[in-house]
N, C-alpha and C positions, 0 to 999 in steps of 0.2 A: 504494500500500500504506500500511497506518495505519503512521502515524510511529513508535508502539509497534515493532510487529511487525518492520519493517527496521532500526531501533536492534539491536535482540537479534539479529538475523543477521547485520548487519554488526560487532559487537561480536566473535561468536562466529567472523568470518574474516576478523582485522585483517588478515593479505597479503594476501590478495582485493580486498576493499576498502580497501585502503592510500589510496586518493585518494579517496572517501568525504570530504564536506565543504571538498573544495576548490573555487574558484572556477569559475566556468563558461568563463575564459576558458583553464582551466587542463586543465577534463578534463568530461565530460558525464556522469561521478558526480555532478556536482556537484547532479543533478535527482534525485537517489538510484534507486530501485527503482520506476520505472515503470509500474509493473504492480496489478492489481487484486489484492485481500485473498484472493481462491480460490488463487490461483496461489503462496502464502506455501511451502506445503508443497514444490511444486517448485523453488521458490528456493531454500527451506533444504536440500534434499536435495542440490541440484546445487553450492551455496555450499561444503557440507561436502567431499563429493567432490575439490571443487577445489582449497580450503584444506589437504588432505592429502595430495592431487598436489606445490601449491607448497613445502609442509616438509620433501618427502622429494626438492628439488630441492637442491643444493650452494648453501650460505645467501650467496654471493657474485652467484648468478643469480637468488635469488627476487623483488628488486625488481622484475625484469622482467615476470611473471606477475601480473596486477592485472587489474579488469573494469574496463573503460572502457566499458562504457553496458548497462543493463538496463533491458530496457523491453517492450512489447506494441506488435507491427508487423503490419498487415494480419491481425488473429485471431492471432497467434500469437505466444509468447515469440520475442524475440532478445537474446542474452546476449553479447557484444562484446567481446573481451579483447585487451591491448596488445600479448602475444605466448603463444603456447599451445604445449603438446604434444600428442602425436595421443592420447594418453590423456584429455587435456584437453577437447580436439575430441568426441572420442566422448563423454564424458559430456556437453557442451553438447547435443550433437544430440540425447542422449535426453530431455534434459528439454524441448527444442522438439518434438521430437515428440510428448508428453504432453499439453502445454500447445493439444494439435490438440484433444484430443477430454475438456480439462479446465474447466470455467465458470472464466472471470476472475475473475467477481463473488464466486461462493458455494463453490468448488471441488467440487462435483457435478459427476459426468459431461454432457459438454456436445458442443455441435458448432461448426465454424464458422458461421457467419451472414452472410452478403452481401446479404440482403433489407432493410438498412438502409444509411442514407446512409454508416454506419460500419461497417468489416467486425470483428465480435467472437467472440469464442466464447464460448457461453453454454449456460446450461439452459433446458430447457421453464418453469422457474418463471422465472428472469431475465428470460425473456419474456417473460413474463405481467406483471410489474411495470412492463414497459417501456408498456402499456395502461395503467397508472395513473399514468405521469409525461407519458401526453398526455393523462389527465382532468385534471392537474394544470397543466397547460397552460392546457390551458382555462378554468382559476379565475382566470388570470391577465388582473389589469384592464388600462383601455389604458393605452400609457407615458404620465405624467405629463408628458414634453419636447412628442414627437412628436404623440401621438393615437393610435398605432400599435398594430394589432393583434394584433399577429405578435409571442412572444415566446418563449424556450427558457431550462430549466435546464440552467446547466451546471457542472460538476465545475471545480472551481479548486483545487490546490495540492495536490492528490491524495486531497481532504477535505473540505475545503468547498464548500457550492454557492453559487450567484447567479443570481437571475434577470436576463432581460437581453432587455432590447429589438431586435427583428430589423430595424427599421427604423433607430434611429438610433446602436444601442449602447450605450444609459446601461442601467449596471446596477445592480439594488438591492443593499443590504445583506450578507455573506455568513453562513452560517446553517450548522450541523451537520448539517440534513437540507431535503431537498426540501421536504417540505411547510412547513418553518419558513422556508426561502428565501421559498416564494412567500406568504404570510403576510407577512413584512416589505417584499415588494416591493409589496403591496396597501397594505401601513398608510401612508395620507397624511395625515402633521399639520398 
């Protein structure tokens, strides 16, 4: 999710996200929200629900109630908490359930998808785009190291891309968009 966009929901459900920006070694907040920019709406929805669960819990027990890992697991949200109530429970499972039949990418209605090496849920247009990041593929020259033909965009830091060499690993430059990845991984000075 854009850095934006999980800033102002974790902002808006400081118990929730009480560990939010702690270390990795500390809590697997620490890789914030997971998840693709469609899915923001169901974050936010489920973030608030939760946040007003843990307020109306007696303020000696709220440290307890925190997300400890949000993220997107085989197509589908998983929202992870240190300790819940079944109230709690029940809103989590609705918004997993949602996030079945919600595009990751664009938040349009979507489906799961298993016909990739990655299982996601997407939309008919998601998928269509996904044919222009294998023409984009294909613009890609050989590695520079190797000689190698073979190479893939990939999503780094939940934001940026890099193209990157499938034979030896080096990868070029990182870029706000695909086509500017594979652009900078072409340009040899």
């Amino acid at each position: 999710m854009k850095d934006e966009l999980e800033e102002l929901i974790i902002s808006e459900c400081p118990n929730l996200y009480a560990d939010a920006g702690k270390s990795e070694m500390e809590t697997c907040m620490h890789w914030g929200l997971a998840v693709g920019d469609g899915w923001e709406p169901l974050i936010r929805e489920v973030s608030i629900k939760l946040e007003k669960l843990i307020i109306e819990l007696p303020e000696e027990e709220r440290s307890k109630y925190k997300a400890a890992q949000v993220k997107e697991k085989f197509g589908t949200l998983r929202f992870y908490m240190n300790s819940e109530t079944e109230e709690m429970s029940e809103a989590i499972r609705e918004a997993e359930h949602k996030s079945c039949v919600t595009c990751e990418r664009c938040g349009k209605e979507g489906r799961t998808r298993n016909d990739r090496s990655w299982v996601k849920t997407l939309c008919d247009e998601c998928v269509a785009e996904d044919e222009e990041y294998k023409r984009l593929v294909s613009e890609m020259i050989p590695c520079p190291f190797c000689k190698g033909n073979s190479g893939s965009i990939e999503l780094i830091h939940f934001h940026h891309w890099v193209c990157e060499c499938n034979t030896c690993d080096a990868r070029g430059p990182a870029a706000a968009s695909k086509e500017e990845a594979v652009k900078l991984y072409n340009k040899r000075d």
